[in-house]
N, C-alpha and C positions, 0 to 999 in steps of 0.2 A: 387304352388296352382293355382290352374284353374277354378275360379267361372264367370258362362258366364249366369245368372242364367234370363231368361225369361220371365218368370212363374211359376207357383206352382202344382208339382204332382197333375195330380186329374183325374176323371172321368167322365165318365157321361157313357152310361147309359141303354141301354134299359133293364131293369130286367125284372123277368118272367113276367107280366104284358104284353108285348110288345114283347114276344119271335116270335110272327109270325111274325112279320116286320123284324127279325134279317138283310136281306139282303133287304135292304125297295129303292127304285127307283123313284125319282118322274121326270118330264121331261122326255128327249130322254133316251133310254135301255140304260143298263149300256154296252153298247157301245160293245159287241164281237166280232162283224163282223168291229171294227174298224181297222184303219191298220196304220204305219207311215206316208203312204204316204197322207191319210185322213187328220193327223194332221198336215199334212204342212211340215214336216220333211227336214231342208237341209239332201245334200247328203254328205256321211262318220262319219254315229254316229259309235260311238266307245267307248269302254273300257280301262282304263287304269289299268296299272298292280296291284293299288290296292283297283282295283272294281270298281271306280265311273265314270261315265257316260265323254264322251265328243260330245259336238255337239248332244242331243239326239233327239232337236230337241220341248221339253216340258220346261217348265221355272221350277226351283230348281234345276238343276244340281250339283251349288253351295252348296246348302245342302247337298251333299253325305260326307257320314262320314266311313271313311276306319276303316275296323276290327280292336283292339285291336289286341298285340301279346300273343297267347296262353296261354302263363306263365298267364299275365297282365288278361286276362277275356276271356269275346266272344260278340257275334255281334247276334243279331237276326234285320232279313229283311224281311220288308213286299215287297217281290218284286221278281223276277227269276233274273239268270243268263243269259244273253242272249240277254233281250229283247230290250236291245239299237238297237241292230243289226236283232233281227228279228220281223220283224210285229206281226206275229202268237203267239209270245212266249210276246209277250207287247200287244196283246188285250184285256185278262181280267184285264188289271190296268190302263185301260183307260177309262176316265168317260168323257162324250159327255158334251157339255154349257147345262146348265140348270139340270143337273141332280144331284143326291145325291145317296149316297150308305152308307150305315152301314152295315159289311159283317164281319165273323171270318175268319181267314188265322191261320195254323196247320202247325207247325215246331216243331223240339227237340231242344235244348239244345245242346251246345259244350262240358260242363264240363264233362270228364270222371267220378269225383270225387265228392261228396258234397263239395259245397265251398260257404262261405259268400260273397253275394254281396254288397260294401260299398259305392260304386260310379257309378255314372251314363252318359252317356251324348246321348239325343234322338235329332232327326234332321229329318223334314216331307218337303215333297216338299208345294209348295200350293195350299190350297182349306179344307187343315185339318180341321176339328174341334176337334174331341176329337180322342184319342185313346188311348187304355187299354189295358196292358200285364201281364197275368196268367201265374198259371202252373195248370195243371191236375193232380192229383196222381194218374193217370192211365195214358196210351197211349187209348184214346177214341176214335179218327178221324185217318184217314190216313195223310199225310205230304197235304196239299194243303190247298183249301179253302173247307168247309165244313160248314154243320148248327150249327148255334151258338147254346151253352147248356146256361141254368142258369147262372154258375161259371162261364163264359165264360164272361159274360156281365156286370161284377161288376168288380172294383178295385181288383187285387191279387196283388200275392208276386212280380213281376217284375214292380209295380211300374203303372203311368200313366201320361198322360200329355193332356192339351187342350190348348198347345201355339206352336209353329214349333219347338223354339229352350229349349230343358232344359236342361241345363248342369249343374251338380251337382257332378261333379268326385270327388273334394274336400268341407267338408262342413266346412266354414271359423268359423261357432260357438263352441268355446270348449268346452263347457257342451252337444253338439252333435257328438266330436268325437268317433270313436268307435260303431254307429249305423251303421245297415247292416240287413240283410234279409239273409236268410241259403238255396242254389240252391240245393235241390237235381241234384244226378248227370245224366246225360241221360235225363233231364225232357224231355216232351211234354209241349210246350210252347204253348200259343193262343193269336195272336194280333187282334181285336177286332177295327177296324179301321174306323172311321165316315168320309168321306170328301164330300164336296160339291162343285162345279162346277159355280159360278158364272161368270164365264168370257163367251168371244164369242168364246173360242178355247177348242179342247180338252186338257183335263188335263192329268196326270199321276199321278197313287195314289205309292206313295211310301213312306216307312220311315226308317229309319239306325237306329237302338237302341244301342250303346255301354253300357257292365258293364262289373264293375273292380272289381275284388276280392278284399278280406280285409282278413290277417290272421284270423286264428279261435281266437288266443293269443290276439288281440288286439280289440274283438268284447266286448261289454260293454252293448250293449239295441241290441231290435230286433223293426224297426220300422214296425209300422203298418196303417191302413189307418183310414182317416176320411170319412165316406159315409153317409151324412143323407140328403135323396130323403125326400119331400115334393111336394104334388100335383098330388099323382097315383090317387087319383080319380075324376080328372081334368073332370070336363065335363064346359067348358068354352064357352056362348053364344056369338057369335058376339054382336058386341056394349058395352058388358060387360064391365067396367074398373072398377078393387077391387082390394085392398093389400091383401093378402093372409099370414097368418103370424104361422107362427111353433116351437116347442120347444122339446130340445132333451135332457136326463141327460146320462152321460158314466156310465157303470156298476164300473170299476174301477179307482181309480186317473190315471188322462191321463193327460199328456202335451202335448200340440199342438203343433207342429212346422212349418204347416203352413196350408194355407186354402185358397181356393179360388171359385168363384161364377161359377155355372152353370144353363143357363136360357135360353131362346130361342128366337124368334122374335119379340113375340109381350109383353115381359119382359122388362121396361125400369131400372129397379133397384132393387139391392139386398140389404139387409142389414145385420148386424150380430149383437149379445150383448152377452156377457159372463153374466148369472148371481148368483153371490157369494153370500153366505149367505142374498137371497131374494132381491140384491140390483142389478139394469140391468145395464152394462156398454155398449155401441157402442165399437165396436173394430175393424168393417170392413161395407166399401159399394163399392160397384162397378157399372156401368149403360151400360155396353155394353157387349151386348150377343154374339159377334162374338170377340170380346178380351176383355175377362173378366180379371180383374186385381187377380193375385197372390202374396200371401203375407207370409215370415217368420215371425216367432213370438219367438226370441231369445236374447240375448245380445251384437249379433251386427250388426243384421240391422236397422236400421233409415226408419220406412216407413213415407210417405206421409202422410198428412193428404187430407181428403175428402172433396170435397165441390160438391153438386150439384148444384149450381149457373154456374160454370166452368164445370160441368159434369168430375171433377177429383176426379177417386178413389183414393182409401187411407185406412190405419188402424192403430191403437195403434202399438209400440214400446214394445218388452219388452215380458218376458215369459208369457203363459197364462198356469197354473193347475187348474183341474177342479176335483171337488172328483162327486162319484155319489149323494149327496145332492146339485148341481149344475147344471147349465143347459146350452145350446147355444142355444139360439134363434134366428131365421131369417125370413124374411120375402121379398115376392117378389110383384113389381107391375106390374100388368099385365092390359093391353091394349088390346083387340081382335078388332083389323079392319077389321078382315078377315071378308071371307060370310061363313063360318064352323066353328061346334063349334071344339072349341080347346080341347083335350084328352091328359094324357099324352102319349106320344109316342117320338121317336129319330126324326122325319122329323120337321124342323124347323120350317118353316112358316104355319102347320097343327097341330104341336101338341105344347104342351107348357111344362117346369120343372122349379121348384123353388128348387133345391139340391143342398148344399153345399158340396166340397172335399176338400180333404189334406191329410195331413200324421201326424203323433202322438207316442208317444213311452210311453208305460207303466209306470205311475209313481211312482211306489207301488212296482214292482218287471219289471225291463225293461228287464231280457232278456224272460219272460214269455210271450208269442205272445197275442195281445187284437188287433181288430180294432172297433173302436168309429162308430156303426151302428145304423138307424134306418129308421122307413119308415112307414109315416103320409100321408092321404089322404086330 
């Protein structure tokens, strides 16, 4: 077993709302005409035999996560062949100090076959913030980068994450064995990648996604996701400071299994409550928008409890079911020191989200697919 667990599946975000920012830039251009030798590059970056960078010359190298063997799964990368070694072939995944990019990257699938994916394990260099991986049920874009669609920009079936490291190949909870998601084969895949640029050096945007098959014989639920966006109709004035608070009921009994906060710069705190036959419980708070805290909700993790005095997240212990007479409620505090009003949008310090993620498996019928959506102004 291999639990190396970071954070909590999730997403973020820009939905149709914010489709014209898909590839959004704020500071120096997303760097084209940069080169290795720009970013400072020693000499003899190189490749080792199995894929990952040496010497490349950018900080994460240590992140490169080598492909499954074929049998075991496949590998999708936001990143080229090459580009240790050649300037030209590593420009577009270079983002200049001060810059941000939220951008779609178009690749297929390795599986010749339909197969369940059961395990996971993702690894981003630095500067990530979120990123989110689909499938199309069409081939839509050509293999590169291309304009993000709708689908494109929400949580899909490969899962998501806003921490560097998640690894999830094995899930240590037994009433979660046997969850997995069904890959058609050949898909068209979309990684959907946010990172930002605060250092004084160029960055390199890259990230390694491993997944591991799971017999069809041994699959039990089909996990799906938690998305509920709160504050698309953000028009946030400077000087403004207000809690912002939202409630969402599931259509079908949903189990949670886990959740965690998505919010942006001028956000100091999330909150959550489960509420059960009319009665609100707290179950999660988190207070940092660049590492928002992720949390399982099973019978064997032990999370933390919260205290804002310490400014330490935390959440209840222990399963959460919700029927649709049910609710989750959350709420974000938001601060605008900026001189612009704050909108929702993906650019951190310009726009603002109160949107809670995770992942959920059907509690009523788990291998029938549901994911726990909605979306409050």
């Amino acid at each position: 077993m291999s639990i190396r667990l970071a954070g909590v599946a999730f997403a973020a975000l820009a939905v149709a709302a914010d489709l014209g920012a898909c590839s959004a830039s704020t500071g120096p251009a997303a760097s084209v005409g940069s080169t290795s030798a720009d970013a400072g590059v020693e000499a003899g970056p190189s490749t080792l035999p199995n894929g990952c960078p040496v010497n490349s010359g950018y900080p994460g190298d240590d992140m490169c996560l080598p492909a499954p063997a074929a049998a075991e799964g496949f590998q999708l990368r936001y990143g080229e062949p090459g580009e240790y070694t050649d300037p030209t072939v590593a420009a577009p995944f270079v983002l200049d100090p001060g810059g941000e990019i939220n951008d779609c990257y178009y690749l297929m699938t390795s599986n010749t076959t339909d197969q369940y994916v059961g395990g996971f394990d993702f690894q981003m260099r630095p500067g990530s913030h979120h990123i989110i991986m689909n499938v199309n049920p069409t081939v839509q874009q050509p293999e590169g980068f291309a304009t993000c669609g709708a689908n494109d920009l929400t949580p899909g079936l490969l899962y998501s994450s806003q921490t560097p490291v998640y690894d999830l190949r094995t899930d240590p909870a037994p009433e979660n064995q046997g969850l997995a998601v069904k890959v058609p084969a050949n898909s068209q895949a979309v990684i959907n990648f946010h990172v930002i640029n605060t250092t004084s050096k160029p960055i390199l945007r890259e990230a390694w996604l491993n997944y591991f098959y799971t017999d069809a014989s041994e699959v039990k639920g089909i996990r799906g996701n938690v998305f509920l966006l709160g504050g698309l109709g953000f028009q946030i004035t400077p000087g403004t400071s207000q809690t912002y608070q939202y409630s969402c009921s599931p259509d079908r009994p949903t189990r949670i299994l886990s959740l965690a906060a998505h919010m942006h710069a001028h956000s100091s705190r999330l909150s959550m409550w489960k509420v059960i036959d009319g009665a609100a419980t707290q179950i999660y708070e988190s207070y940092s928008w660049q590492n928002p805290a992720g949390f399982s909700f099973d019978s064997v993790h032990n999370n933390p409890t919260w205290d804002r005095t310490t400014q330490t997240p935390g959440a209840t212990s222990g399963q959460i079911v919700l029927q649709p007479t049910d609710a989750l409620q959350w709420e974000c505090a938001v601060d605008n020191t900026s001189d612009v009003t704050l909108t929702f949008r993906n650019e951190v310090y310009t726009g603002e989200m109160c949107v809670v993620g995770g992942t959920m498996v059907p509690a009523d019928d788990p291998m029938n697919p549901y994911d726990f959506t909605c979306t409050l102004n």
